[in-house]
N, CA, C, O and CB atoms as a CASP TS submission, in Angstrom:
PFRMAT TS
TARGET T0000
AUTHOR 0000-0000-0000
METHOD Language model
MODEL 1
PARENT N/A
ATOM      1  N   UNK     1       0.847  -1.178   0.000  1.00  0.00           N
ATOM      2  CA  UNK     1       0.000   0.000   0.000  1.00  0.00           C
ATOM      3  C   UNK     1       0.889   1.237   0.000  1.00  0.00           C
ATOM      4  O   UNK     1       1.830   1.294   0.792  1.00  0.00           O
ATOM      5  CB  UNK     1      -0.962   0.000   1.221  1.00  0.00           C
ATOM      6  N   UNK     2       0.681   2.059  -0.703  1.00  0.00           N
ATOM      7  CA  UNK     2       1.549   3.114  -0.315  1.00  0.00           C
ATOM      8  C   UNK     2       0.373   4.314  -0.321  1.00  0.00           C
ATOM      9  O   UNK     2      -0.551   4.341  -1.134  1.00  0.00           O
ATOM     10  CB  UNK     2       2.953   3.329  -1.421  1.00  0.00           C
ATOM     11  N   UNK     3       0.629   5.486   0.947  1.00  0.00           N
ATOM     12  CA  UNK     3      -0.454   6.595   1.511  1.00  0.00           C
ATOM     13  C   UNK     3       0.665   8.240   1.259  1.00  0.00           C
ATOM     14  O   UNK     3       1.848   8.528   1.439  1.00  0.00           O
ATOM     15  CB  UNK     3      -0.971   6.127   3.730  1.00  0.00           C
ATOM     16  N   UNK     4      -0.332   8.809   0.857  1.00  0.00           N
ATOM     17  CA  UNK     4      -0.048  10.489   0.048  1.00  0.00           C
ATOM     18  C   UNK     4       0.510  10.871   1.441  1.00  0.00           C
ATOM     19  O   UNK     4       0.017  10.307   2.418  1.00  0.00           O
ATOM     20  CB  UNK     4      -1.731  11.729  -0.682  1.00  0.00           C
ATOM     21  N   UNK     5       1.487  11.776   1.614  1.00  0.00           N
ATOM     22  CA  UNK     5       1.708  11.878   3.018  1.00  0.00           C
ATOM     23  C   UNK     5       2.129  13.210   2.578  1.00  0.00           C
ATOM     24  O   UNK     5       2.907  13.182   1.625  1.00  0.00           O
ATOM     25  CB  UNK     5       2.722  10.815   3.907  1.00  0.00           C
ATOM     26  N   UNK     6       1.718  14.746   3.166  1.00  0.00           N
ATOM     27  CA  UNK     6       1.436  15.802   2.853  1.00  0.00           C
ATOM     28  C   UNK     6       3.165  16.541   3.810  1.00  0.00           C
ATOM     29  O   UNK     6       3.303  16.429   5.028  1.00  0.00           O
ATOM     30  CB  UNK     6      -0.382  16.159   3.344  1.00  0.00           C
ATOM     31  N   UNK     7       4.076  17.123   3.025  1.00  0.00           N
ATOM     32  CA  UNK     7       4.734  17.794   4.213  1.00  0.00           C
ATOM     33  C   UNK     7       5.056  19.008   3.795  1.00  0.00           C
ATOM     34  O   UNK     7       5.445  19.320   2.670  1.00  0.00           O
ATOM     35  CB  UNK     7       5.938  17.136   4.774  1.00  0.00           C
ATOM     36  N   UNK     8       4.817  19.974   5.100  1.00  0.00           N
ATOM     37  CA  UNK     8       4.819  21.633   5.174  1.00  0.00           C
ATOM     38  C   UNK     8       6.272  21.652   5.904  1.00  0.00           C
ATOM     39  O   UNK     8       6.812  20.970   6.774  1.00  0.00           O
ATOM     40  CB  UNK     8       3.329  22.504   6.225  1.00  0.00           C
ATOM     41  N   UNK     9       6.676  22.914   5.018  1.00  0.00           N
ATOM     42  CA  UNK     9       7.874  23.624   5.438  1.00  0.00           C
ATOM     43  C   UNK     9       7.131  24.704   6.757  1.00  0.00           C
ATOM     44  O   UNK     9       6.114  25.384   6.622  1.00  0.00           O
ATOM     45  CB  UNK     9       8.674  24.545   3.903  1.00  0.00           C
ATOM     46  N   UNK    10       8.042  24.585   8.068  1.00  0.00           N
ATOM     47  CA  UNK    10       7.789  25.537   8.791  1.00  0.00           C
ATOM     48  C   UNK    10       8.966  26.526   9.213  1.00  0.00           C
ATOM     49  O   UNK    10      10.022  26.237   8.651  1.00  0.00           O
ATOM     50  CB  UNK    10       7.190  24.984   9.772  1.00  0.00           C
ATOM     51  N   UNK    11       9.038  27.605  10.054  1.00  0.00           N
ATOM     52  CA  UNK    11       9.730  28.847   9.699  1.00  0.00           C
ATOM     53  C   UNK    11      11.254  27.884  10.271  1.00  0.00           C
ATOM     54  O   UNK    11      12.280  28.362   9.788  1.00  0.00           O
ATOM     55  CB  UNK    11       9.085  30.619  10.679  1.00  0.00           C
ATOM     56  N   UNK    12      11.471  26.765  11.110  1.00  0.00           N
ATOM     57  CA  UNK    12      12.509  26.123  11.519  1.00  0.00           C
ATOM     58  C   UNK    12      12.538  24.668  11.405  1.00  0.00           C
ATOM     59  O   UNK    12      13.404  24.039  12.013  1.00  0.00           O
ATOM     60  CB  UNK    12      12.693  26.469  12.683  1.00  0.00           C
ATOM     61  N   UNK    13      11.492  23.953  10.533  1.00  0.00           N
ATOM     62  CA  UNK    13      11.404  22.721  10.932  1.00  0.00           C
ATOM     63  C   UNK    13      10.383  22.252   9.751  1.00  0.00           C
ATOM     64  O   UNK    13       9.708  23.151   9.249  1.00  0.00           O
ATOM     65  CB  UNK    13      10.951  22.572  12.506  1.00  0.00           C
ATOM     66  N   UNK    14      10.253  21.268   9.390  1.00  0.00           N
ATOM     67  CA  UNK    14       9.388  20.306   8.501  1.00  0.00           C
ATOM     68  C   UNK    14       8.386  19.300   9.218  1.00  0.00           C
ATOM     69  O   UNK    14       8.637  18.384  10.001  1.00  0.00           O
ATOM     70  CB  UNK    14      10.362  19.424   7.663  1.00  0.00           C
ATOM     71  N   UNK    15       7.015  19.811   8.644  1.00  0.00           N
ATOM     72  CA  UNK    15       5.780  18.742   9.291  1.00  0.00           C
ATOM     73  C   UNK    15       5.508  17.709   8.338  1.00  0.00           C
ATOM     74  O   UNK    15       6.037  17.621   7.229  1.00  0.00           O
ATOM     75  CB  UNK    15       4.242  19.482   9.600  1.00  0.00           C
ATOM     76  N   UNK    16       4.731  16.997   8.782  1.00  0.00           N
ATOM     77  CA  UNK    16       4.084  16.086   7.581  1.00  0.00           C
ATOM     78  C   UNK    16       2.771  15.284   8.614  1.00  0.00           C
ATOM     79  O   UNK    16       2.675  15.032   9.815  1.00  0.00           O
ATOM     80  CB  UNK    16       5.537  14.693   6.735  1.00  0.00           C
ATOM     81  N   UNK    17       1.708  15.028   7.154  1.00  0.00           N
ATOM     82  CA  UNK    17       0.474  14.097   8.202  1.00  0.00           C
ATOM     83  C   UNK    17       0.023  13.478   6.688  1.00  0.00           C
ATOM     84  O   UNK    17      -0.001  14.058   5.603  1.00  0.00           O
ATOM     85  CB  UNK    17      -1.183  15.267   9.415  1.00  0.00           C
ATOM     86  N   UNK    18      -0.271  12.296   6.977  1.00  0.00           N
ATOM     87  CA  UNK    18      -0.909  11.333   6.070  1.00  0.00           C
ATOM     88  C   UNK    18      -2.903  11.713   5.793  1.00  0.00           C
ATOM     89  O   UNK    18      -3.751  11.090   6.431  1.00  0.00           O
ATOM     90  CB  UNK    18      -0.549   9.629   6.965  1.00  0.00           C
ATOM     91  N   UNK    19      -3.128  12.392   5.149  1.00  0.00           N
ATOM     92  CA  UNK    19      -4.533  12.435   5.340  1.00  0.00           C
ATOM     93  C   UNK    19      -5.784  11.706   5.226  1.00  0.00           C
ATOM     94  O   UNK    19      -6.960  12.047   5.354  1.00  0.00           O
ATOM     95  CB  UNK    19      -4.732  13.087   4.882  1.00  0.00           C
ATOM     96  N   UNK    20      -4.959  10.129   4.830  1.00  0.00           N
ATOM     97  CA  UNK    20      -5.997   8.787   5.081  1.00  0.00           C
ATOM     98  C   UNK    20      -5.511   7.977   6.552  1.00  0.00           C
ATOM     99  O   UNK    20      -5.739   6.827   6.928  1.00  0.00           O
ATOM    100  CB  UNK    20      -5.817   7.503   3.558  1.00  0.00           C
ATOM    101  N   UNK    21      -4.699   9.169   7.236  1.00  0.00           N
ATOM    102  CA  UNK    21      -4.461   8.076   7.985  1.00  0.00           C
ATOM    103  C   UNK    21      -4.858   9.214   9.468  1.00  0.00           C
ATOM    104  O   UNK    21      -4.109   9.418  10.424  1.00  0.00           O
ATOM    105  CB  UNK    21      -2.669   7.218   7.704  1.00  0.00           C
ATOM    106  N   UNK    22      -5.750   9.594   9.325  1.00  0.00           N
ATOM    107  CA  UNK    22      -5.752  10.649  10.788  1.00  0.00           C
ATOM    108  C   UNK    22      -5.303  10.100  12.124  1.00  0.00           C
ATOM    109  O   UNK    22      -5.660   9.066  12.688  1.00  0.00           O
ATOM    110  CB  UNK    22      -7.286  11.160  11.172  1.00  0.00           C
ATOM    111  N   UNK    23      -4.166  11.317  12.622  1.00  0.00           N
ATOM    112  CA  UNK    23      -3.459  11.383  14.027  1.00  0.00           C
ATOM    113  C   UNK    23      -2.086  10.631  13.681  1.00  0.00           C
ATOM    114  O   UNK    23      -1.294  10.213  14.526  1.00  0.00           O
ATOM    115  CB  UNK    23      -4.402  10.560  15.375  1.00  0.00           C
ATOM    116  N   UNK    24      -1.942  10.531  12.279  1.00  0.00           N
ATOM    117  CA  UNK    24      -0.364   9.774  11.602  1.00  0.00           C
ATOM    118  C   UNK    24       0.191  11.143  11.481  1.00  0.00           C
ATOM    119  O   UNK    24      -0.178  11.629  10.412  1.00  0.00           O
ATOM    120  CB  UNK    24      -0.362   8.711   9.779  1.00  0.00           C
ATOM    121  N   UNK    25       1.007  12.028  12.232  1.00  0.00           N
ATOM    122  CA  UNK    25       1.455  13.063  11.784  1.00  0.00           C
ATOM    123  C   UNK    25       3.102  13.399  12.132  1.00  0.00           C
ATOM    124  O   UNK    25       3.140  12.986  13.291  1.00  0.00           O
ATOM    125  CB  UNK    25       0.523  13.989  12.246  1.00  0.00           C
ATOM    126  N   UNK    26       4.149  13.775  11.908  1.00  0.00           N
ATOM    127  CA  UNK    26       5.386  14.058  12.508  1.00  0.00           C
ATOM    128  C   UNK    26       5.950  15.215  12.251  1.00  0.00           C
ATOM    129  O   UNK    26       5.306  16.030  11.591  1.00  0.00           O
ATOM    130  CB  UNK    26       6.230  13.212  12.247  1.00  0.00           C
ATOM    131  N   UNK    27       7.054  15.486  12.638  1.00  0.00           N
ATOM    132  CA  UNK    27       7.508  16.872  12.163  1.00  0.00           C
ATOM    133  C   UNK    27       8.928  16.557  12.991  1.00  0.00           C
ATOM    134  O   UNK    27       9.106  16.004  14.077  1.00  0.00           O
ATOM    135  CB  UNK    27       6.417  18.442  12.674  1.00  0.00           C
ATOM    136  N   UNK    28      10.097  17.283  11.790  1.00  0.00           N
ATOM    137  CA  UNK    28      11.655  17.139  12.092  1.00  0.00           C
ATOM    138  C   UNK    28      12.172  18.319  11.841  1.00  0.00           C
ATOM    139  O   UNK    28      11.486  19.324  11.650  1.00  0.00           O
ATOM    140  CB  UNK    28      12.448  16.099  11.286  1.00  0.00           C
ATOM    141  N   UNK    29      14.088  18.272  11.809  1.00  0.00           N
ATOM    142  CA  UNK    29      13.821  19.635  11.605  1.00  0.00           C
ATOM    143  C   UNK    29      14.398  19.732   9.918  1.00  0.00           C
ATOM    144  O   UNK    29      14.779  20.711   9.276  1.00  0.00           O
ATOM    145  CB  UNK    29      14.686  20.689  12.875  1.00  0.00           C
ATOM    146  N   UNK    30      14.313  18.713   9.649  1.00  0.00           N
ATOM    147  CA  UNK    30      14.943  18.712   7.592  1.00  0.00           C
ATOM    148  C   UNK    30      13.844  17.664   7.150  1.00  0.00           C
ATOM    149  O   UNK    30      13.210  16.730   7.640  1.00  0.00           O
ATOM    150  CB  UNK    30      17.150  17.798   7.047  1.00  0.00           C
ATOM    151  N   UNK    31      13.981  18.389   5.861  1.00  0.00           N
ATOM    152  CA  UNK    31      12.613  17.220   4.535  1.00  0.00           C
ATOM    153  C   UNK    31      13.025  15.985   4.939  1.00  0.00           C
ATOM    154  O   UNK    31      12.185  15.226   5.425  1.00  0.00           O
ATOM    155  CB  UNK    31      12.843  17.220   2.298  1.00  0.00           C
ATOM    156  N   UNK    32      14.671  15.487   4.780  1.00  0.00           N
ATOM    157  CA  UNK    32      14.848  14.152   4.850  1.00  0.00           C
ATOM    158  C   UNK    32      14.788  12.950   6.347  1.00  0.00           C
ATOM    159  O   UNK    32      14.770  11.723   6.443  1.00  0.00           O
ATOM    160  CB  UNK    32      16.096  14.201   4.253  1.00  0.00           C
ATOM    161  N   UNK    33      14.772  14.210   7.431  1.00  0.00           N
ATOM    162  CA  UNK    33      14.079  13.831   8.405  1.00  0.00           C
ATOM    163  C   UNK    33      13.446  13.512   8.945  1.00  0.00           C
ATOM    164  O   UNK    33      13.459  12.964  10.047  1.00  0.00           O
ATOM    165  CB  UNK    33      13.964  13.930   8.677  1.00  0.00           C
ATOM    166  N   UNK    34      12.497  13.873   8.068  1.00  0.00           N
ATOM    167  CA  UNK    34      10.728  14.360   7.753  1.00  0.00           C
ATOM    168  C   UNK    34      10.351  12.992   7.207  1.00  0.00           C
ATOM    169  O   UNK    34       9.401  12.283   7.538  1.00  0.00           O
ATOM    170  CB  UNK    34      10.333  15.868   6.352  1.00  0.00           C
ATOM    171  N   UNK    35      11.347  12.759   6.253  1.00  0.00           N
ATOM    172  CA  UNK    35      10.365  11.738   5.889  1.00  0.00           C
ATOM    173  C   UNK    35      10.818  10.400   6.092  1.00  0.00           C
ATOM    174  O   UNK    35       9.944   9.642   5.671  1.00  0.00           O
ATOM    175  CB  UNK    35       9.968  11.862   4.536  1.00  0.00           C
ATOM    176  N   UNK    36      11.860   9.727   6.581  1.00  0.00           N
ATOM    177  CA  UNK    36      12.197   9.024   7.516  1.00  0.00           C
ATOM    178  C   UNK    36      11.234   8.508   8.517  1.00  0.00           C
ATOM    179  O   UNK    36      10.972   7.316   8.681  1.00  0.00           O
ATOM    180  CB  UNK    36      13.037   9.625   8.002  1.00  0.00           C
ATOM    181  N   UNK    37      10.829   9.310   9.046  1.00  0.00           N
ATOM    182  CA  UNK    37      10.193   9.791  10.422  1.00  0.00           C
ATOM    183  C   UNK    37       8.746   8.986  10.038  1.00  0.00           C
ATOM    184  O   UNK    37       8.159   8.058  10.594  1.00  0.00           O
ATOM    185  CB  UNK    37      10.076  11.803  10.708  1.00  0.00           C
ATOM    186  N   UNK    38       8.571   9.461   9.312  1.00  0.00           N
ATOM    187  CA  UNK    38       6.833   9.388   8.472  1.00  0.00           C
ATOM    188  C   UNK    38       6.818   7.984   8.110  1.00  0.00           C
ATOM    189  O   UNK    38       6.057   7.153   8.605  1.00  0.00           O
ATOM    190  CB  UNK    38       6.525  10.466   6.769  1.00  0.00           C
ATOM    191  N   UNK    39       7.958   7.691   6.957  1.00  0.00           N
ATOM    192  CA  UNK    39       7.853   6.238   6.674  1.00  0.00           C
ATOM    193  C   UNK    39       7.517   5.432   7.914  1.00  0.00           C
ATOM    194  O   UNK    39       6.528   4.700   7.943  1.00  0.00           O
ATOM    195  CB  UNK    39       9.157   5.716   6.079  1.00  0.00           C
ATOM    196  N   UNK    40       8.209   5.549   8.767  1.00  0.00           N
ATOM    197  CA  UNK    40       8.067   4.444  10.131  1.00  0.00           C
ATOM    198  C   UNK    40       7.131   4.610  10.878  1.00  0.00           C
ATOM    199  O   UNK    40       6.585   3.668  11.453  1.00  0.00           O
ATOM    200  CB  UNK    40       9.104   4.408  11.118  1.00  0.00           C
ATOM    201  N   UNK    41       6.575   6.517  11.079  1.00  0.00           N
ATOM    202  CA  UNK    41       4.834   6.696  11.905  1.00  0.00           C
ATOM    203  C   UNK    41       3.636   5.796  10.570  1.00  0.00           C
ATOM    204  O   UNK    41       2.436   5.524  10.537  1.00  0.00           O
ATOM    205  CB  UNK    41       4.199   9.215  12.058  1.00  0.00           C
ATOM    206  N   UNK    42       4.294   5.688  10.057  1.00  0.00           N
ATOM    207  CA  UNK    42       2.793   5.391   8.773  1.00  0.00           C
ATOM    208  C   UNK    42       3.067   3.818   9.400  1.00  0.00           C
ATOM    209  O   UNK    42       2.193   3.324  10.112  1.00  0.00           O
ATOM    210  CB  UNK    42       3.078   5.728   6.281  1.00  0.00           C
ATOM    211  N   UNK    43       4.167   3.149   9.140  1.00  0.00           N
ATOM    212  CA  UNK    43       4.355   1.552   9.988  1.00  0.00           C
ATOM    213  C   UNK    43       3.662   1.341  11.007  1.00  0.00           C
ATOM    214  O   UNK    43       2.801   0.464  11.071  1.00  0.00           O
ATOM    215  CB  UNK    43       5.680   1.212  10.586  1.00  0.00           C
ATOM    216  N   UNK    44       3.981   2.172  11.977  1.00  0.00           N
ATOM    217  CA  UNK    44       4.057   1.647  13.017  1.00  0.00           C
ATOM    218  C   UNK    44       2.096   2.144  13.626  1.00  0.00           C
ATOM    219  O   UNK    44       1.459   1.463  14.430  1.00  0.00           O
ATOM    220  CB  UNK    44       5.648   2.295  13.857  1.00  0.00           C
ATOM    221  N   UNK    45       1.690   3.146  13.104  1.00  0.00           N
ATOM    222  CA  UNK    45       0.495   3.636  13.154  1.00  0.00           C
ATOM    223  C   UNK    45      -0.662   2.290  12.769  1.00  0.00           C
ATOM    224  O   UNK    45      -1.610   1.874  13.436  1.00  0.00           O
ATOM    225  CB  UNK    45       0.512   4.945  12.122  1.00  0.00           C
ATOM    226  N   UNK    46      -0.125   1.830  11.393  1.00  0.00           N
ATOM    227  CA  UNK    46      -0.813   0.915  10.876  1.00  0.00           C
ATOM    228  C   UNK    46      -0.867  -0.741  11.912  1.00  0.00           C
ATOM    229  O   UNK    46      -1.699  -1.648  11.926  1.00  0.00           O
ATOM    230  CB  UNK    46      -0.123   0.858   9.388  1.00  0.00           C
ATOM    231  N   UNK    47       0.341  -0.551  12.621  1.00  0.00           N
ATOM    232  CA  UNK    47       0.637  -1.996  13.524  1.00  0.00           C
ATOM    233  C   UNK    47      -0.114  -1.831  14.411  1.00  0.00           C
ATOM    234  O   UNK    47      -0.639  -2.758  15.026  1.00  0.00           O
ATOM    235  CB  UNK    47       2.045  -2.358  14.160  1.00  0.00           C
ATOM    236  N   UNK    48      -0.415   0.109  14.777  1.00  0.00           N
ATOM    237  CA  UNK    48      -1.223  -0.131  16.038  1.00  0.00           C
ATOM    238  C   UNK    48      -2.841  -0.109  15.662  1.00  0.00           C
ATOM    239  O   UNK    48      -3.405  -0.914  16.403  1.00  0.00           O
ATOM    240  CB  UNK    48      -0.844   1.086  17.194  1.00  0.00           C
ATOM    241  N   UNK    49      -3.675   0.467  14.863  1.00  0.00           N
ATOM    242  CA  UNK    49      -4.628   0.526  14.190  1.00  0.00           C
ATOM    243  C   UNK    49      -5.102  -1.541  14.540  1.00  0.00           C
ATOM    244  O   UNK    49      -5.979  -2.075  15.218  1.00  0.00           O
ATOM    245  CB  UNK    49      -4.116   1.296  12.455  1.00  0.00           C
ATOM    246  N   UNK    50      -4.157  -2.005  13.802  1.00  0.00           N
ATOM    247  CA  UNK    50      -4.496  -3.756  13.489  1.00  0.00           C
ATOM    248  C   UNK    50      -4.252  -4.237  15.465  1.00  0.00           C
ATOM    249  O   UNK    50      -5.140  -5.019  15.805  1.00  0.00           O
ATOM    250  CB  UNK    50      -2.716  -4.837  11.900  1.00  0.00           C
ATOM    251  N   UNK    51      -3.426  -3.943  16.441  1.00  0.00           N
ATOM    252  CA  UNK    51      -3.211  -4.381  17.595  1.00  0.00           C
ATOM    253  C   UNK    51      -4.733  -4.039  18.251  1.00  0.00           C
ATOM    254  O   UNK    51      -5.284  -4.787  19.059  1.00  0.00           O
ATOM    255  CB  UNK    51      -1.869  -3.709  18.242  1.00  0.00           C
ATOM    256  N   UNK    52      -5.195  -3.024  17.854  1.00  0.00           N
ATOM    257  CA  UNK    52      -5.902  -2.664  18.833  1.00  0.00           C
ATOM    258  C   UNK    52      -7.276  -3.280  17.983  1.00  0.00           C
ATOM    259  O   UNK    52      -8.224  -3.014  18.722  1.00  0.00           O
ATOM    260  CB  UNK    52      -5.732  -0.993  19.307  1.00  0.00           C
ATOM    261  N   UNK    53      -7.696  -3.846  16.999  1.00  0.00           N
ATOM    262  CA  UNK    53      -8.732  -4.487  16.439  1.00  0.00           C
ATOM    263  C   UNK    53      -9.425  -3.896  15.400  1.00  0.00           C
ATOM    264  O   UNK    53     -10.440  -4.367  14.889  1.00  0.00           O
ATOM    265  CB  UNK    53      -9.526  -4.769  17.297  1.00  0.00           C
ATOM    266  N   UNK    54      -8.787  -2.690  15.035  1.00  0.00           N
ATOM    267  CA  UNK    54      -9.418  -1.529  14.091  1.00  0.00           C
ATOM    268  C   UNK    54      -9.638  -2.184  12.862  1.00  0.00           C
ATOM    269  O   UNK    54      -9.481  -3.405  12.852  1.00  0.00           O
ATOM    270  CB  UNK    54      -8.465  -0.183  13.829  1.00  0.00           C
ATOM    271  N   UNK    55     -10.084  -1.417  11.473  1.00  0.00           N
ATOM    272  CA  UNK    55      -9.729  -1.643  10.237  1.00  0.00           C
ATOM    273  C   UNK    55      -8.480  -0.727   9.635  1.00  0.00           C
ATOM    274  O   UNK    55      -8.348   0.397  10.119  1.00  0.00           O
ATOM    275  CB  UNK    55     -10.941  -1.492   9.506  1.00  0.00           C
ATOM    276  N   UNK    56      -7.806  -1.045   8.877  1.00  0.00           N
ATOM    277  CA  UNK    56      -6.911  -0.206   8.384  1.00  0.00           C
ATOM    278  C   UNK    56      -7.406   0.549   6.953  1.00  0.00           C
ATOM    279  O   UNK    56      -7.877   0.022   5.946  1.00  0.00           O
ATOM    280  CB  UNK    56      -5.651  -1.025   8.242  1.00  0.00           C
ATOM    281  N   UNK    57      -7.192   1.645   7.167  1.00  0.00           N
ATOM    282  CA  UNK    57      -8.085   2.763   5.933  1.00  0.00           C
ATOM    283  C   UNK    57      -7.279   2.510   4.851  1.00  0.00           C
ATOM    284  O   UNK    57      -6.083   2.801   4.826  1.00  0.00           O
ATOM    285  CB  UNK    57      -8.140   4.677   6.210  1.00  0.00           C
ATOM    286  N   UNK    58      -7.994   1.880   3.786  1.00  0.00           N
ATOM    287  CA  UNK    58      -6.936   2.148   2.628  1.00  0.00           C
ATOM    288  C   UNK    58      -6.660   3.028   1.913  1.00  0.00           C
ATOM    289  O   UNK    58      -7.700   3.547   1.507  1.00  0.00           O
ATOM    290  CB  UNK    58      -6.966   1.569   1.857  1.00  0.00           C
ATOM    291  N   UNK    59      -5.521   3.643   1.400  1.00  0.00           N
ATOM    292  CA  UNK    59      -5.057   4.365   0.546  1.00  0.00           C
ATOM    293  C   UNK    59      -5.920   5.375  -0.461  1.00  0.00           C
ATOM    294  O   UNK    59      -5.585   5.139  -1.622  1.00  0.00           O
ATOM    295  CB  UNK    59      -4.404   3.527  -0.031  1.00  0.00           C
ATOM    296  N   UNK    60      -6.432   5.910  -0.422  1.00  0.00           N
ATOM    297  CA  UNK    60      -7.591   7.034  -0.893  1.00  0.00           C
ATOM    298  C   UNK    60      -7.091   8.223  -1.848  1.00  0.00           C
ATOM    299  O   UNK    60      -7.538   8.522  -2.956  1.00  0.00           O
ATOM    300  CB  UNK    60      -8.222   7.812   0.488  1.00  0.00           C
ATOM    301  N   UNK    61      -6.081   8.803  -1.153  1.00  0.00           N
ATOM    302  CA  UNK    61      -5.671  10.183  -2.114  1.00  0.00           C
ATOM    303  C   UNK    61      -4.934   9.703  -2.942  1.00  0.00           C
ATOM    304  O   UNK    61      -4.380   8.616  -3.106  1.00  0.00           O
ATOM    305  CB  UNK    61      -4.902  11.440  -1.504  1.00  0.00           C
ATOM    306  N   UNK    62      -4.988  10.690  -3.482  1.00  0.00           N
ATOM    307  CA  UNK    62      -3.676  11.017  -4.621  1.00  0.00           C
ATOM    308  C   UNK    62      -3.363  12.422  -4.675  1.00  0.00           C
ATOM    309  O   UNK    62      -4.286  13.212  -4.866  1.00  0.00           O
ATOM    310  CB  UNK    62      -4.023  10.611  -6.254  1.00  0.00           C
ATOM    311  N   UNK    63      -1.800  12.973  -4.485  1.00  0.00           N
ATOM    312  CA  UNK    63      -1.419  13.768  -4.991  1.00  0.00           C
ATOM    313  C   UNK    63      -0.415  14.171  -6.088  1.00  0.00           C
ATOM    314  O   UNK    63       0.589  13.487  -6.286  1.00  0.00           O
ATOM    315  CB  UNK    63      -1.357  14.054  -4.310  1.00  0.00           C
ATOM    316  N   UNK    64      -0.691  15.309  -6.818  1.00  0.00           N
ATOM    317  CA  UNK    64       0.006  16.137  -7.915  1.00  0.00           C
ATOM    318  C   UNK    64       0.329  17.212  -7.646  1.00  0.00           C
ATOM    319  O   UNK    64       0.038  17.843  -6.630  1.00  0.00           O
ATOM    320  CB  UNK    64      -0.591  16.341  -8.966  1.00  0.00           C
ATOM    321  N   UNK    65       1.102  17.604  -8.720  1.00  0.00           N
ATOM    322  CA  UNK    65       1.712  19.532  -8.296  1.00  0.00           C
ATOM    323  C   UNK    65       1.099  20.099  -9.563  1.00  0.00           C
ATOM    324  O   UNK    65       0.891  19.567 -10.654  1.00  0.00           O
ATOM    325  CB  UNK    65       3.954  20.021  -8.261  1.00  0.00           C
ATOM    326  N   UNK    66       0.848  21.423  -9.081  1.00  0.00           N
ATOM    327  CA  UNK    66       0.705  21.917 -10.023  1.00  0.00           C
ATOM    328  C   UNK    66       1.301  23.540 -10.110  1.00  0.00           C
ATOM    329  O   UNK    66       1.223  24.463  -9.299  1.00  0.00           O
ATOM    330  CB  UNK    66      -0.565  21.655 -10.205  1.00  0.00           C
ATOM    331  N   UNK    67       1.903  23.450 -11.415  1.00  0.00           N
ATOM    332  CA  UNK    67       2.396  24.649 -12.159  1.00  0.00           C
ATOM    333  C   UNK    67       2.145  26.206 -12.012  1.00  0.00           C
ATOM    334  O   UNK    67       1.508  26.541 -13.011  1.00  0.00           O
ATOM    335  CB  UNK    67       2.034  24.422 -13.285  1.00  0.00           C
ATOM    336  N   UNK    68       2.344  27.174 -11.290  1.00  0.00           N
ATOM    337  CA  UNK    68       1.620  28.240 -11.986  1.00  0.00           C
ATOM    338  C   UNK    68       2.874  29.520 -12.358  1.00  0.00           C
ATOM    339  O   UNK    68       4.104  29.488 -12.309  1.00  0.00           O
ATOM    340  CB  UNK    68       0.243  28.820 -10.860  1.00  0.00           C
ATOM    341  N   UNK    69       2.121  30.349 -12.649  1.00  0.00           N
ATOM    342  CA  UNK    69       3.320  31.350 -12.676  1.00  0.00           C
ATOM    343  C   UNK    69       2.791  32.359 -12.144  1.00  0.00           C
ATOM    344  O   UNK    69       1.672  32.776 -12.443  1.00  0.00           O
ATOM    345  CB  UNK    69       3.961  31.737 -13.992  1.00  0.00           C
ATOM    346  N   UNK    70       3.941  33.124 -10.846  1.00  0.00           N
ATOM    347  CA  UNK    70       3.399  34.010  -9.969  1.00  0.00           C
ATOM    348  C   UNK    70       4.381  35.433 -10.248  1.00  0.00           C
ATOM    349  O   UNK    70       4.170  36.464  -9.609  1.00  0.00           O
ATOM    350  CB  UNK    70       3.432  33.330  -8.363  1.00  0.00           C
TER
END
């Protein structure tokens, strides 16, 4: 499965949150930190989701960029 995982630059630090996966969220202080971080909250989120008897949400978004000129 692989999940869209959204990450914002902040004025010292990098967030990120999965938006099929609500309360999957992290924040470091570099992109590549960032997403490190995420790969393993999206793991380990999903291990706890299944421990505790849940369903696991599947994969829903999709994201793209888009172009403009400012």
């Amino acid at each position: 499965m692989k999940y869209a995982v959204v990450y914002e630059r902040g004025p010292s630090n990098w967030s990120a949150f999965v938006p099929d996966l609500p309360g999957c969220i992290g924040a470091a202080e570099t992109l590549e930190q960032c997403k490190h971080l995420m790969a393993e909250a999206v793991e380990f989120h999903i291990e706890c989701l299944r421990e505790d008897g849940e369903s696991v949400p599947p994969p829903t978004c999709e994201v793209d960029m888009v172009e403009v000129v400012a």
